[in-house]
C-alpha positions as CSV (number, residue, x, y, z in Angstrom):
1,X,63.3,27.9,140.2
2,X,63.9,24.4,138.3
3,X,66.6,22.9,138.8
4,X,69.5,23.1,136.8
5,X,71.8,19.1,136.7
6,X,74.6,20.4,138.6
7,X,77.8,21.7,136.7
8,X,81.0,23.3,138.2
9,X,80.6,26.3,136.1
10,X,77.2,26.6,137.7
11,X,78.8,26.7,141.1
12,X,81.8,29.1,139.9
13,X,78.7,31.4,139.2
14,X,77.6,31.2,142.1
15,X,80.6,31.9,143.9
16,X,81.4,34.9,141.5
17,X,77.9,36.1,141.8
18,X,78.2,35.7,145.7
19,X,81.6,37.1,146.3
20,X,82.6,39.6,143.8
21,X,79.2,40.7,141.5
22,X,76.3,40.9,144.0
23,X,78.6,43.7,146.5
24,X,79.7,45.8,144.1
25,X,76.8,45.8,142.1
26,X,75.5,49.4,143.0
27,X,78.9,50.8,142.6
28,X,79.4,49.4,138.8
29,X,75.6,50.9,138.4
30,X,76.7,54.5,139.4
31,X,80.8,54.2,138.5
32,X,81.0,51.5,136.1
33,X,82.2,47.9,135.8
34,X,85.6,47.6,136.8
35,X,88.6,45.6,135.2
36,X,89.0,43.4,138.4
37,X,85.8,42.5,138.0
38,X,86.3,40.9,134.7
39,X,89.6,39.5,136.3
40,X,86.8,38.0,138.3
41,X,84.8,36.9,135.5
42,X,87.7,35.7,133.4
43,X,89.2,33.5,136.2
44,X,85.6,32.1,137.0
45,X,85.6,29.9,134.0
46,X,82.2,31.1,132.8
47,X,83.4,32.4,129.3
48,X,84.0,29.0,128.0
49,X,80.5,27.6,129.2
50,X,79.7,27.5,124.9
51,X,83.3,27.1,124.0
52,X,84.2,23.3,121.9
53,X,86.0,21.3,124.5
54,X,88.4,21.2,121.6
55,X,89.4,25.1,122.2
56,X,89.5,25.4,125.6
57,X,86.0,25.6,126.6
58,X,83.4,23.6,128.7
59,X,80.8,22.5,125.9
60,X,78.0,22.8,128.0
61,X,74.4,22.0,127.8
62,X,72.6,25.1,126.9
63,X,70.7,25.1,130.0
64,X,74.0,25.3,132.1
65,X,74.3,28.6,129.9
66,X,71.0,29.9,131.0
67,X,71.7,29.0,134.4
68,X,74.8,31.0,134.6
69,X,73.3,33.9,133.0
70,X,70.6,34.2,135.6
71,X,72.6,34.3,138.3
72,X,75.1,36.3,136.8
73,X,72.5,38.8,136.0
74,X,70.6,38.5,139.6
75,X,73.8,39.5,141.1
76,X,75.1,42.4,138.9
77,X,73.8,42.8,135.8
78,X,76.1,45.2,134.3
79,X,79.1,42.8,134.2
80,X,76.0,39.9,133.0
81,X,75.8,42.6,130.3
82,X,79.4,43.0,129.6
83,X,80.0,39.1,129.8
84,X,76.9,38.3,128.1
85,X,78.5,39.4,124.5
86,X,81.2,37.0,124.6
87,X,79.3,33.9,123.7
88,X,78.0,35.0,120.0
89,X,81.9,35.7,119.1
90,X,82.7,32.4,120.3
91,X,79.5,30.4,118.6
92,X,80.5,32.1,115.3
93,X,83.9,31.1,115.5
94,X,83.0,27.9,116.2
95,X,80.8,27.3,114.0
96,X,82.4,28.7,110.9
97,X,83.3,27.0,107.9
98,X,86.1,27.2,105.5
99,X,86.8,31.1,105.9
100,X,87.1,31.4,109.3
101,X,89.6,28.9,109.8
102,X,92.3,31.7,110.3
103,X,90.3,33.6,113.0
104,X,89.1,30.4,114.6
105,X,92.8,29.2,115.2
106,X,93.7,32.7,116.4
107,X,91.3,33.6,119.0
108,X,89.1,30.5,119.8
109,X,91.4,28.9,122.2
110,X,91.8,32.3,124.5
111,X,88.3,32.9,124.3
112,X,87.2,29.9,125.4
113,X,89.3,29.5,127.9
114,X,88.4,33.2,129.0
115,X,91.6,34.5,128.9
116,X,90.3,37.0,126.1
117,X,86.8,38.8,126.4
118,X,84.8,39.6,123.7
119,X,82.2,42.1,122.5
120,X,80.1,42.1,119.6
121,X,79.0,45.4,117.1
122,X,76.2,44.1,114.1
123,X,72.7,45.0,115.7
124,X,72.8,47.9,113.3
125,X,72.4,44.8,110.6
126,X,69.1,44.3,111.4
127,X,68.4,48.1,109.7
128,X,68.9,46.3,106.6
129,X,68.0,47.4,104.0
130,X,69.8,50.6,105.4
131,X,73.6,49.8,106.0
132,X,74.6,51.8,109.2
133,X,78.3,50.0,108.3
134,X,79.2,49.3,105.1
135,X,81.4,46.5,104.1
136,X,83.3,47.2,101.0
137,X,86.2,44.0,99.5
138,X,89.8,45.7,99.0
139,X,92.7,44.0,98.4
140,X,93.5,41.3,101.0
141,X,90.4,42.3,103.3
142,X,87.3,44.2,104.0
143,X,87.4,47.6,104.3
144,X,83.5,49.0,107.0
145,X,82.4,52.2,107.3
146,X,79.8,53.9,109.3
147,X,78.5,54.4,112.8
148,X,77.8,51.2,115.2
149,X,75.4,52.7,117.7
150,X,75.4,50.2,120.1
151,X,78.3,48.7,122.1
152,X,79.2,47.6,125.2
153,X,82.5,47.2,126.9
154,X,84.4,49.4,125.6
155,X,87.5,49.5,127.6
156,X,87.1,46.0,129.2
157,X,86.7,44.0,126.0
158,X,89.8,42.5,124.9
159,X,88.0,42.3,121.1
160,X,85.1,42.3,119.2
161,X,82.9,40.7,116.5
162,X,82.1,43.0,113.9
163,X,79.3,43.0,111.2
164,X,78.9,44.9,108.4
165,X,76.7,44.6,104.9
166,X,77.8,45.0,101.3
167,X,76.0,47.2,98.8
168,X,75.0,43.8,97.0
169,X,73.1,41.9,99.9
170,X,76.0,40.3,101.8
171,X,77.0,40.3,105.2
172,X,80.5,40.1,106.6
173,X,81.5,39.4,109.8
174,X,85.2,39.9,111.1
175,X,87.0,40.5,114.6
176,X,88.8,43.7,115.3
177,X,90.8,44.4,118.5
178,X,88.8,46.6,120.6
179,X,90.9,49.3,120.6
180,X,91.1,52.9,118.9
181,X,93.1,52.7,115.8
182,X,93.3,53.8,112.0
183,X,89.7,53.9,111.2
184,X,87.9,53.2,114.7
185,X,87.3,55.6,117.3
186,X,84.6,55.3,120.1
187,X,81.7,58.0,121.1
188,X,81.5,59.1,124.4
189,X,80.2,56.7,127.1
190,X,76.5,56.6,126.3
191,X,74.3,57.7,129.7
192,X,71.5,55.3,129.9
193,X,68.6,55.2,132.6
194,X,70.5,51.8,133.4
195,X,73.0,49.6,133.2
196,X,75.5,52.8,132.1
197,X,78.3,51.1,133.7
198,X,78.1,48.5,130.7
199,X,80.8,50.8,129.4
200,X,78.6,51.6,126.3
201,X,79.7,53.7,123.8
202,X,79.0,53.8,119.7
203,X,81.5,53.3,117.2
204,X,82.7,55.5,114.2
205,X,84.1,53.2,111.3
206,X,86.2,55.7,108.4
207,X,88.3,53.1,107.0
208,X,88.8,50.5,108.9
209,X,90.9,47.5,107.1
210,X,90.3,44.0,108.5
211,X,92.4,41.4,106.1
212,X,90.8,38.0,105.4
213,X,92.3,36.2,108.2
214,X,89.6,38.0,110.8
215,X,86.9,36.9,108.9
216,X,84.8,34.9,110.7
217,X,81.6,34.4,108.5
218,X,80.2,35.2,105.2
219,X,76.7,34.9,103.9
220,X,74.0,36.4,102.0
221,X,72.3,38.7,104.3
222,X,68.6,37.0,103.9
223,X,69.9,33.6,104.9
224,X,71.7,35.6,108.2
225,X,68.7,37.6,108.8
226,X,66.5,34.1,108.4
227,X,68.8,32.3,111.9
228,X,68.3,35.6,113.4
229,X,64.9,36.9,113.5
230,X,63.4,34.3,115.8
231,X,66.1,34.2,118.5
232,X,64.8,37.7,119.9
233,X,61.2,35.9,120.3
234,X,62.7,33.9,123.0
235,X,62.5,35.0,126.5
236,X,66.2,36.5,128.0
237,X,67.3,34.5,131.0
238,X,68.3,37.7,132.8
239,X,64.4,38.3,132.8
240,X,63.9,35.7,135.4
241,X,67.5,36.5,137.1
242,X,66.4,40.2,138.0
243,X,62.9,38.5,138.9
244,X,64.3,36.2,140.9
245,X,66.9,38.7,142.8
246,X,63.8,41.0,143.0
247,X,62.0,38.4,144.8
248,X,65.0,37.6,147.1
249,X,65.0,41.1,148.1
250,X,60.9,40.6,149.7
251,X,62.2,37.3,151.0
252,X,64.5,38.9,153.5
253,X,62.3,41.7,154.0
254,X,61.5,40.4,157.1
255,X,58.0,41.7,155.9
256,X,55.2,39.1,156.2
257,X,53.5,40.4,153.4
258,X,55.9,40.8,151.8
259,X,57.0,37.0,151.9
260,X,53.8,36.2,151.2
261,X,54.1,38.1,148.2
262,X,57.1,36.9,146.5
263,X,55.8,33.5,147.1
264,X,52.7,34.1,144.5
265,X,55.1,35.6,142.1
266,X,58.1,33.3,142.4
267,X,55.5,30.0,141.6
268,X,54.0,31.9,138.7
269,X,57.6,33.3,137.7
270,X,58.9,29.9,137.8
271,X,55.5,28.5,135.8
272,X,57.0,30.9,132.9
273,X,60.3,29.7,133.5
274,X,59.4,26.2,132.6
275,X,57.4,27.2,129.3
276,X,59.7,29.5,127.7
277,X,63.0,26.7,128.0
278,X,60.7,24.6,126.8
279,X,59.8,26.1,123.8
280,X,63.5,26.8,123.3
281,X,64.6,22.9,123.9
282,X,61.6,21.1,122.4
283,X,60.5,23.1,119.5
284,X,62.9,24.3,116.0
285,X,63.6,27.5,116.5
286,X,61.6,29.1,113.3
287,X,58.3,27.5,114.8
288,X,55.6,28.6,117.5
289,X,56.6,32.0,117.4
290,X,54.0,33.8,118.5
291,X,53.7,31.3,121.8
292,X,57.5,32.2,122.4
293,X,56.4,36.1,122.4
294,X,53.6,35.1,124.5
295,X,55.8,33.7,127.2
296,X,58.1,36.6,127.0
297,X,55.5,39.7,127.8
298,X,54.3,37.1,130.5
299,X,57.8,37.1,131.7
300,X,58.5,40.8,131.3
301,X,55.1,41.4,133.4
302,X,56.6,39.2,136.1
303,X,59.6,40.7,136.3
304,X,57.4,44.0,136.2
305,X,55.7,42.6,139.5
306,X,58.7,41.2,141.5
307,X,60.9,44.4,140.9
308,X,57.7,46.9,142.1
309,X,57.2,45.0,144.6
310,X,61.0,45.3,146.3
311,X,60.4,48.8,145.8
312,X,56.9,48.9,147.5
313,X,58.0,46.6,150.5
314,X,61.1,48.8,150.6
315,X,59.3,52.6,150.6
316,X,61.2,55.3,150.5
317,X,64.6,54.0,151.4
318,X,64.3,51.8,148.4
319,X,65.2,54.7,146.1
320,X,68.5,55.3,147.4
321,X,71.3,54.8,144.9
322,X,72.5,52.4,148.0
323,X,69.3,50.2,147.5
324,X,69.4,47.0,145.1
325,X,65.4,47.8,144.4
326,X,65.7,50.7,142.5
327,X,68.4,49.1,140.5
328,X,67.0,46.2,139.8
329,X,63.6,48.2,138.4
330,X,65.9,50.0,136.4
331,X,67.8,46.7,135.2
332,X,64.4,45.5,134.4
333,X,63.4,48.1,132.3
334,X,66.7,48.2,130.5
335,X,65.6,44.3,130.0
336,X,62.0,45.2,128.6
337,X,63.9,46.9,125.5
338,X,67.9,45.2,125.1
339,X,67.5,43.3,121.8
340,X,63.7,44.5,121.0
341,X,62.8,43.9,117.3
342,X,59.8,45.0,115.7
343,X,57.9,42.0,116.1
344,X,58.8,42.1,119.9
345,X,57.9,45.4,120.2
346,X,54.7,45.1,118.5
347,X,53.6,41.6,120.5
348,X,54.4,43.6,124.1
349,X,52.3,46.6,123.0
350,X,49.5,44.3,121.8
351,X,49.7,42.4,125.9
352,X,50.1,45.8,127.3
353,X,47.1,46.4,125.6
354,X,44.8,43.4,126.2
């Protein structure tokens, strides 16, 4: 893969991914991610690789960020999954204006230091013009109501970021303690094909008050919807993680074929690698679209290849429950459709097609 300019919190990754993630990985697959290992992850420093230096936080460069979240989600990527929400709470915080100054001052600092994890509940916005969760003003705060059908860490999440839209076009964005109280109460753990040990449950909103002082963004939904679309064109770095994990796997194989194998896909992997961070570093984010969808059904092929292959170099044994190949196919899959919109959806039909 390219190299990444060295960074402690790079290394930390490393060592977490190493010591803590990559052996328990089939157990938090089949049982769940456990609350030691987001001791693990808090300790690690990771949580603050976004966070202002200001707050706590490490300020990184964004590709110490993509870094982190490949190897974090090569090793295990459940926790990657649970961790992974963490950094939009603490870009909206930071970048907030006026109206989140309360929330900013309140949970900023722990977040970025990773003493606090966070989880985040407003995919359901992207519905719009349906409202899944209503936001409704009452005195001194915002009152949401609905069903959030998506999210993950329930029970290891120390808050989350929540979204909701107003009947007149708004959207409103405040935290909540991730806990069951007056007005929120979680579904039963969803059972997904993979990555059920994300902890991921939905969310029934009847009447849940946040006052002002959570709120940590405000803004006409168009405008929100406008910052949004394109960042599900790029390509997730936990793509090229499971990729890259997958390919380990034919590496120490033993298998000469095998080798031989991941050696083709790992220089064609990294090849996709290169183009989709650039796209991301070198061009606005609103242009070249359909080249950034391009790169990320090559990618999704790739990772395809490199986790079919551990299962074909690995035969039957490969589909124990014991076997990091069949996880990380199921991972993969999971990967194909985490954050799909339609115009991702309809771009990786059209390849599948072509």
């Amino acid at each position: 893969m390219t190299a990444t300019p060295d960074h402690p919190l790079v290394e930390a990754a490393r060592r977490l991914a190493h010591d803590v993630l990559a052996p328990a990985a089939e157990t938090h697959d089949r049982e769940g991610v456990t609350p030691e290992a987001v001791a693990a992850v808090k300790a690690s420093g990771v949580l603050g690789v976004n966070a202002p230096a200001a707050y706590g936080g490490a300020e990184a460069p964004a590709a110490v960020g993509r870094e982190i979240a490949e190897i974090l989600a090569g090793a295990c990527c459940s926790t990657f999954f649970v961790q992974a929400q963490h950094h939009t709470p603490v870009r909206t915080l930071a970048a907030g204006g006026t109206e989140a100054e309360a929330a900013r001052e309140r949970w900023l600092r722990p977040l970025g230091e990773g003493t606090r994890l966070a989880g985040i509940a407003f995919s359901h916005l992207r519905a719009h013009p349906r409202l899944p969760v209503r936001a409704t003003r009452v005195p001194g705060g915002w009152r949401f109501d609905g069903r959030v059908p998506w999210y993950t860490g329930w029970g290891l999440n120390d808050l989350f970021l929540l979204g909701g839209a107003t009947q007149d076009g708004e959207v409103v964005f405040a935290v909540a303690e991730a806990r069951e109280q007056p007005g929120l109460a979680p579904t039963t753990p969803l059972q997904l094909a993979a990555l059920t040990g994300s902890r991921t449950v939905g969310l029934l909103l009847d009447g849940l008050v946040l006052p002002d002082e959570a709120v940590a963004l405000r803004t006409p939904y168009e405008r929100w919807a406008e910052e949004d679309r394109p960042k599900n064109t790029n390509t997730n770095p936990a793509v090229f993680g499971v990729a890259r994990a997958a390919l380990d796997l034919l590496d120490a194989s033993g298998d000469g074929e095998a080798k031989e194998t991941a050696d083709i896909l790992r220089t064609r992997l990294d090849a996709a690698r290169r183009d989709a961070y650039a796209l991301v570093d070198e061009v606005p984010p609103a242009e070249r679209l359909d080249d950034r969808l391009a790169v990320k059904t090559r990618a999704y092929d790739l990772m395809r290849a490199a986790t079919t292959a551990a299962l074909v170099a690995g035969g039957g044994r490969a589909f124990g429950l014991s076997s990091p190949a069949q996880r990380l196919a199921r991972e993969g899959l999971f990967l194909v459709v985490q954050g799909q919109t339609a115009e991702v959806r309809t771009a990786h039909l059209g390849a599948l097609r072509a």
